[in-house]
C-alpha positions in Angstrom: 122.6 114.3 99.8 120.3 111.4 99.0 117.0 111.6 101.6 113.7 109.4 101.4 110.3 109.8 101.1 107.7 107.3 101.9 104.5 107.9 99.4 100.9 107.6 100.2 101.1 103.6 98.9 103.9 102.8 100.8 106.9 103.2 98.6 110.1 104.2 99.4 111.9 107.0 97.3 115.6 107.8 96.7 115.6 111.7 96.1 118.3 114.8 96.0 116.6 118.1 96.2 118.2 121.5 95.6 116.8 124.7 97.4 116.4 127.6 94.6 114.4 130.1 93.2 110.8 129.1 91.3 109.5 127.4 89.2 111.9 124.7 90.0 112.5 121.9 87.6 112.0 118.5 88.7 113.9 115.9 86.4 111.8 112.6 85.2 113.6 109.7 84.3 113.5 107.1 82.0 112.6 103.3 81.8 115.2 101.6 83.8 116.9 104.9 84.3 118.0 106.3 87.7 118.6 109.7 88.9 122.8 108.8 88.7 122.3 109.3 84.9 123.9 112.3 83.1 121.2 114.5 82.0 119.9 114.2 85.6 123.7 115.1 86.7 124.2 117.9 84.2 120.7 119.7 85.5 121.8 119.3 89.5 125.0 121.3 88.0 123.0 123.7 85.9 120.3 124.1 88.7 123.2 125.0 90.8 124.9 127.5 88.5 121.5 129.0 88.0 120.1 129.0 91.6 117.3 127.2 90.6 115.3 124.8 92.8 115.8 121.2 91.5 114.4 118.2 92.7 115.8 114.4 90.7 114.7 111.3 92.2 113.9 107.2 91.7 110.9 105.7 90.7 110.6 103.1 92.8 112.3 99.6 91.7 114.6 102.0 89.9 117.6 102.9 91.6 117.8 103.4 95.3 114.5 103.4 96.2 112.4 100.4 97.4 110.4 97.5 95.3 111.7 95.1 92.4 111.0 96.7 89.0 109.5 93.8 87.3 106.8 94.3 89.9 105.6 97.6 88.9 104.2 99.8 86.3 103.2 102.9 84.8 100.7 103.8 86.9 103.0 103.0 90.0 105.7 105.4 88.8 103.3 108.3 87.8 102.1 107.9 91.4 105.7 108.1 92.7 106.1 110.9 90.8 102.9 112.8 91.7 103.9 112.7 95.5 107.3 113.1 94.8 106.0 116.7 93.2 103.4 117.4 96.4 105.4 116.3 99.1 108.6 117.9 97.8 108.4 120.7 95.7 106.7 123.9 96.1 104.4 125.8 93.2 104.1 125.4 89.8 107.0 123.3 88.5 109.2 123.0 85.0 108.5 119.1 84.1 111.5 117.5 82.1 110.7 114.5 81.1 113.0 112.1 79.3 111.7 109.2 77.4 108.7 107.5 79.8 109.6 110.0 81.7 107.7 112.3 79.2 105.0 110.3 79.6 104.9 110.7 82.9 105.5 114.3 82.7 101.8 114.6 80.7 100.0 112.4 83.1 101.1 114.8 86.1 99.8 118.0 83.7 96.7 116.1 83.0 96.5 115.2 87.2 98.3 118.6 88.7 97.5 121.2 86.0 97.7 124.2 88.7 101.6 122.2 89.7 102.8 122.7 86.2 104.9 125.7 84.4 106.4 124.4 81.9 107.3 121.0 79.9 110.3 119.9 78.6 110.3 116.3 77.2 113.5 114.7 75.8 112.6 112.0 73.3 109.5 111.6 75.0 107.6 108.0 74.8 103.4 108.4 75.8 101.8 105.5 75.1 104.7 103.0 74.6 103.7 100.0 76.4 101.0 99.8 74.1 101.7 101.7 70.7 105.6 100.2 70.4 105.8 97.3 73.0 102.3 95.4 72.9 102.3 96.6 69.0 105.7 94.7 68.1 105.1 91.8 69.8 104.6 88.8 67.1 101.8 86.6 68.1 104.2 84.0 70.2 105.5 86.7 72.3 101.9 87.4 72.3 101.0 84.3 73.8 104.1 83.9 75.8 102.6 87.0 78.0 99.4 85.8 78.1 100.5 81.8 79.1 104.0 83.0 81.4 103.0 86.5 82.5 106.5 87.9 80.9 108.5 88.2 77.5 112.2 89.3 77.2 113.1 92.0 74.9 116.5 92.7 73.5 118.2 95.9 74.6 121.1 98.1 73.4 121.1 99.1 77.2 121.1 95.2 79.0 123.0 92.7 77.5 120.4 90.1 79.3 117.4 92.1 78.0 114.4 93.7 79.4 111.8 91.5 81.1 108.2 93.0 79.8 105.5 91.9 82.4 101.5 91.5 81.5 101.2 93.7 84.6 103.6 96.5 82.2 101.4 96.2 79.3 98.0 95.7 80.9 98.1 98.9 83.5 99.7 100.9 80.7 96.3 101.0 79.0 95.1 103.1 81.8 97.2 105.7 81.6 97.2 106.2 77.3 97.4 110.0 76.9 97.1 109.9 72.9 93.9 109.1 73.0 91.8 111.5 74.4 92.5 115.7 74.3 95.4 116.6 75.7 95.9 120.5 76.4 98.9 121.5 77.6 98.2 125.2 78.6 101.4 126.3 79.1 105.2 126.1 77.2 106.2 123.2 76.0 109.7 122.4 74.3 109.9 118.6 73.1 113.4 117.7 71.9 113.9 114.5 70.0 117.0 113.1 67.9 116.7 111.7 64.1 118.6 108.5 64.7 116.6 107.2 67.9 115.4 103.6 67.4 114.1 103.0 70.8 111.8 106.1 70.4 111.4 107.5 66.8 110.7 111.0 65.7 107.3 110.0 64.2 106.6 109.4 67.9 107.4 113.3 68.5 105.3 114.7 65.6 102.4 112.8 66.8 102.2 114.0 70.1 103.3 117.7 68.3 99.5 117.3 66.6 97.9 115.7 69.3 98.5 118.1 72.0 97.1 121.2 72.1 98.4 124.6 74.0 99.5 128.1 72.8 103.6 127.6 73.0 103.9 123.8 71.8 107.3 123.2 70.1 109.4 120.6 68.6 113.2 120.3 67.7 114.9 117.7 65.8 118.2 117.1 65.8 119.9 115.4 63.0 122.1 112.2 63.8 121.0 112.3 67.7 120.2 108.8 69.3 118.2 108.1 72.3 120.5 108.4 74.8 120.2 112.7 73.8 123.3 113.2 76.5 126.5 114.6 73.6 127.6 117.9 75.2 125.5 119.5 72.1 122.4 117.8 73.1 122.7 119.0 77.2 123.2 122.2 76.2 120.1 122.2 73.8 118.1 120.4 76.9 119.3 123.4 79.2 118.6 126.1 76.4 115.0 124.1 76.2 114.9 124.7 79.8 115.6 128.5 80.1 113.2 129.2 77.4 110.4 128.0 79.3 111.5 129.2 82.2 111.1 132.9 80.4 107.9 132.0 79.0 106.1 130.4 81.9 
């Protein structure tokens, strides 16, 4: 059943919750993504199976829960996600992150390190307001953002494209995690396919040398896109899973 929970700014977020046994996982979305999508589906069932405590909500502006997308940001969605965690959720958690939200699954390690168990992060993106959008703009999208305050991108996802704000790009610069050390002290699986060309495996290997931890590892699969949701990728996100879970 989908309940709400107003955060500390104000917003308003869509969330199921399973009770379960610990560490519970708690499911991060992606960009534009909602908590309807089918990994986030295929873990409720798995968390079910299992008994495990599972929690799956919206960023806000994403699916059910309040506030218009183009209006927020990074930094807006790792706080949603940070109370989402607090308020809902109960010692140390299994992160799994899907594309940002892998991103925002190392920004809640680096700001809840006692909250964390484990990480799993599914064609994870850190950084990619800055290192693949803000990088690939040409010098009139450029100036487009500076003069309008917005750019449209084409999407395999939106046939109308997604609107990239200044806001987007600006607060993303914030919340970089490449940059600076970035220990992970504690199991981490990253799973990433071969033929994604939203977010490309040499996005994976550098965050594989970047961070640092004592169970850091990565697994490519051959021929899989972004979307990492075949029947042979859920089960090798729910394998990912269970590993951590007997390691953390």
């Amino acid at each position: 059943m989908t309940e709400f929970l107003t955060t500390p700014q104000g917003r308003r977020l869509a969330y199921e919750r399973r009770a379960g046994r610990g560490p519970g996982v708690v499911f991060l979305g992606g960009f534009k993504s909602d908590m309807q999508g089918t990994k986030a589906l295929y873990l409720q069932d798995w968390a079910a199976r299992t008994g495990r405590a599972f929690l799956r909500f919206d960023y806000s502006g994403h699916g059910q829960s309040s506030g218009d997308f183009l209006d927020g940001a990074i930094g807006d969605w790792f706080e949603d996600a940070r109370a989402a965690v607090q308020a809902l959720t109960e010692g140390p958690q299994v992160l799994v992150g899907s594309s940002m939200g892998g991103w925002i699954s190392l920004l809640l390690a680096r700001a809840l390190p006692a909250r964390v168990a484990g990480l799993v992060g599914i064609a994870a993106a850190p950084d990619f307001t800055e290192d693949s959008m803000w990088a690939g703009f040409a010098a009139a999208q450029r100036a487009a953002l500076a003069a309008e305050g917005r750019v449209v991108l084409p999407s395999d996802y939106d046939p109308a494209g997604y609107v990239i704000t200044r806001r987007l790009i600006e607060e993303g610069r914030g919340r970089l995690v490449l940059r600076d050390p970035l220990p992970l002290p504690f199991p981490v699986r990253l799973l990433q396919g071969t033929a994604d060309s939203d977010v490309p495996p040499a996005v994976a290997l550098r965050l594989l040398d970047h961070a640092t931890g004592p169970d850091i590892r990565l697994t490519l699969v051959k021929g899989a896109d972004h979307r990492f949701s075949t029947p042979e990728c859920l089960a090798l996100i729910e394998a990912a899973i269970a590993e951590v879970l007997h390691h953390a």
